[in-house]
PyMOL commands that place a pseudoatom at each C-alpha (Angstrom):
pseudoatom trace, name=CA, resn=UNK, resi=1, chain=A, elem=C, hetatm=0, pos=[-48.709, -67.939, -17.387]
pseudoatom trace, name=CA, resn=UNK, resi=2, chain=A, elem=C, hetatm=0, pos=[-50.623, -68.942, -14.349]
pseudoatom trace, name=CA, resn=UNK, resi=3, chain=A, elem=C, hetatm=0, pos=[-53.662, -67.753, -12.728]
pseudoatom trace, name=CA, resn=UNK, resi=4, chain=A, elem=C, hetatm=0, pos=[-54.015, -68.441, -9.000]
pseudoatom trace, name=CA, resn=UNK, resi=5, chain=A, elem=C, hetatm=0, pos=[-57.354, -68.700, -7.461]
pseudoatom trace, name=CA, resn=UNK, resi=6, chain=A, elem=C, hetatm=0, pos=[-58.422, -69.069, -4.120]
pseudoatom trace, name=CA, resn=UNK, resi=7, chain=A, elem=C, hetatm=0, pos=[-62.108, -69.670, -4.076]
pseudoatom trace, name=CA, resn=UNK, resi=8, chain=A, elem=C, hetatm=0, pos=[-62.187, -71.279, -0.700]
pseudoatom trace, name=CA, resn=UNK, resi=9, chain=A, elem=C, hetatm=0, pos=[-60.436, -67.981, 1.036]
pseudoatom trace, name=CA, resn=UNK, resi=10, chain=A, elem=C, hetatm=0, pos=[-63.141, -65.893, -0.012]
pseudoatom trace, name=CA, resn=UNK, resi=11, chain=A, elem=C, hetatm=0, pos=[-62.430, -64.651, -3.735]
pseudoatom trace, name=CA, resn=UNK, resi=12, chain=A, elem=C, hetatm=0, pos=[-64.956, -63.447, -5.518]
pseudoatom trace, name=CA, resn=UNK, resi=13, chain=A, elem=C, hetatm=0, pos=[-63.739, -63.511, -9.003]
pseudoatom trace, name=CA, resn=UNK, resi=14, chain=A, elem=C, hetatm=0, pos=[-62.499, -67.081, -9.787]
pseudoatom trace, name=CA, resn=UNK, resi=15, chain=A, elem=C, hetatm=0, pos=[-64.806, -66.890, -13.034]
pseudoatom trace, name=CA, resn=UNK, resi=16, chain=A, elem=C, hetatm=0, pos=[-63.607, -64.201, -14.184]
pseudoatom trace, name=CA, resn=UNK, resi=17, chain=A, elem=C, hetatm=0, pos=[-59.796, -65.006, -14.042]
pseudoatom trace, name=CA, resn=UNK, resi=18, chain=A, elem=C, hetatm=0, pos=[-60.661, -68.377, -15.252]
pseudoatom trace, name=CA, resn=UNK, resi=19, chain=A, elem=C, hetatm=0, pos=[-62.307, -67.047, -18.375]
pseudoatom trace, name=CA, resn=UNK, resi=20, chain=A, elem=C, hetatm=0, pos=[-59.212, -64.562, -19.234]
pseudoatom trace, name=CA, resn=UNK, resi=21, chain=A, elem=C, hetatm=0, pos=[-57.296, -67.385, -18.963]
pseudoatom trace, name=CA, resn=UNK, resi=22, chain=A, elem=C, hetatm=0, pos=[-59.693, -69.055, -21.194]
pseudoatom trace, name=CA, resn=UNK, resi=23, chain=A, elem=C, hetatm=0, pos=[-59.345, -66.334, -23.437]
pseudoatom trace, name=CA, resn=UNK, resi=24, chain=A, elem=C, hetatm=0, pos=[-55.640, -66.295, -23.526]
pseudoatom trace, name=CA, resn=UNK, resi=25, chain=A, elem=C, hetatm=0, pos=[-55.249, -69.653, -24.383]
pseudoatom trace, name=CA, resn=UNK, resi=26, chain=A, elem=C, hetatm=0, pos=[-57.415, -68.692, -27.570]
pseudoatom trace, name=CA, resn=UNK, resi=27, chain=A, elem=C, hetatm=0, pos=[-55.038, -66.418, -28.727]
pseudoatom trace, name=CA, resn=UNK, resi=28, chain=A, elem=C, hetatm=0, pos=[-52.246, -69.236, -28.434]
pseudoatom trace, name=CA, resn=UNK, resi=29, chain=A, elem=C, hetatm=0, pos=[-51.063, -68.593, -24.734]
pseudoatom trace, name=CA, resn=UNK, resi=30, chain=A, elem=C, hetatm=0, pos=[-50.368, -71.651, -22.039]
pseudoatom trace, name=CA, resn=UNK, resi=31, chain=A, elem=C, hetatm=0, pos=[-52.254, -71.071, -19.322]
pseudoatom trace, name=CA, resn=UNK, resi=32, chain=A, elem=C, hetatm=0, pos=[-52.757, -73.067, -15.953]
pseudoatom trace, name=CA, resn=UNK, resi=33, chain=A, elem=C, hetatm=0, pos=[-55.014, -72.201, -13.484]
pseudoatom trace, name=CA, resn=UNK, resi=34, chain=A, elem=C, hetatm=0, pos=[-53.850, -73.132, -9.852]
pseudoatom trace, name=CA, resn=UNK, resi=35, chain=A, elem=C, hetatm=0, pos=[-56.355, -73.270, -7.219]
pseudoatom trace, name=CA, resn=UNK, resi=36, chain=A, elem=C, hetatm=0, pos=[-54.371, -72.267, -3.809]
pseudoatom trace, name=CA, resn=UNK, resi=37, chain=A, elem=C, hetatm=0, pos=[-57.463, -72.280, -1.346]
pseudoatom trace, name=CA, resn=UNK, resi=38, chain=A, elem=C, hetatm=0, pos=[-60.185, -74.590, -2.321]
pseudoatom trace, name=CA, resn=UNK, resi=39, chain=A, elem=C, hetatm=0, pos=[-63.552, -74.734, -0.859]
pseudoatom trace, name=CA, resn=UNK, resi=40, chain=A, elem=C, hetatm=0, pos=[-64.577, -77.285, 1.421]
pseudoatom trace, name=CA, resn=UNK, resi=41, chain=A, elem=C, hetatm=0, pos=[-67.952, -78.293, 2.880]
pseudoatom trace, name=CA, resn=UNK, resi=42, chain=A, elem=C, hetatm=0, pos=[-67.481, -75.865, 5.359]
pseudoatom trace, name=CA, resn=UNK, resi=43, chain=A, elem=C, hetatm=0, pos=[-66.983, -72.942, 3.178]
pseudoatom trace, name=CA, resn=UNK, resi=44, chain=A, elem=C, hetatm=0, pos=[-70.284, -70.648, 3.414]
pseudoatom trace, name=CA, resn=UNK, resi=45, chain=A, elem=C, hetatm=0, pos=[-72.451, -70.100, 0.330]
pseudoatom trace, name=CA, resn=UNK, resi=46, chain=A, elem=C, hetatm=0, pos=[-72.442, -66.832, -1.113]
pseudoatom trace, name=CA, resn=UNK, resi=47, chain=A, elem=C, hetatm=0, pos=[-75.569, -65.134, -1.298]
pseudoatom trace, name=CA, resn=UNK, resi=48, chain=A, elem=C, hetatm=0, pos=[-77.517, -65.477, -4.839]
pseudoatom trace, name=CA, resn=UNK, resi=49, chain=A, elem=C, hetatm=0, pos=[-77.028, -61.814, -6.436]
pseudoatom trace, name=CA, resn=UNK, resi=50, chain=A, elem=C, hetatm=0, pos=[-80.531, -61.778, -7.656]
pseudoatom trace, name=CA, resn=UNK, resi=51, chain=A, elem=C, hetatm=0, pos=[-81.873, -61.127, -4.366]
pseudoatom trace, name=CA, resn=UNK, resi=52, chain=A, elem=C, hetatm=0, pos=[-79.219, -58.200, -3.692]
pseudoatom trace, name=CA, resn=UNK, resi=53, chain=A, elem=C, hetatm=0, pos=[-81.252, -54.664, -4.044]
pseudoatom trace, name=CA, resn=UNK, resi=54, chain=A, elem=C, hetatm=0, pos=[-81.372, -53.116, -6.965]
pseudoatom trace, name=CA, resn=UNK, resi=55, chain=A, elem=C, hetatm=0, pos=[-78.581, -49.846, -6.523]
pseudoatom trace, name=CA, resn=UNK, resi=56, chain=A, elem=C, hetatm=0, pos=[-81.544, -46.758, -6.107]
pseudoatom trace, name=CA, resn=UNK, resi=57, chain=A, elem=C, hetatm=0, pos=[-80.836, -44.267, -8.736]
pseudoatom trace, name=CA, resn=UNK, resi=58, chain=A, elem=C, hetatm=0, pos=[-78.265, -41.391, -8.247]
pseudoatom trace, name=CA, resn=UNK, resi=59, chain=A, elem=C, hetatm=0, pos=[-79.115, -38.212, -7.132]
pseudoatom trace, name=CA, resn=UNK, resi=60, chain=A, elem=C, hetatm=0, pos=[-77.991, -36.171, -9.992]
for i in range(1, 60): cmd.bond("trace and resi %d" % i, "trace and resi %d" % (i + 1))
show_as sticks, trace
zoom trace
């Protein structure tokens, strides 16, 4: 199997796809991991999720 990432086009989720791979391989799977759009120096910095707003609680 193989996982394509492309960090450097904006995905948000490399982790995550890299750790089911990760996870896959435990149970006895080959997996590579192919990174299609690296990032670069040029490639803006996501904003640190701890200073996102808290989500205000539903209305219920």
């Amino acid at each position: 199997m193989t996982i394509y990432t492309a960090a450097g086009a904006g995905q948000s989720c490399k982790t995550l796809l890299t750790n089911l791979g990760s996870g896959l391989e435990d149970q006895g799977m080959t997996v590579t991991c192919d990174e299609v759009a690296p990032t670069t120096e040029m490639t803006p910095t996501p904003p640190d999720s701890a200073s996102w707003p808290s989500p205000s609680p539903s209305a219920a």
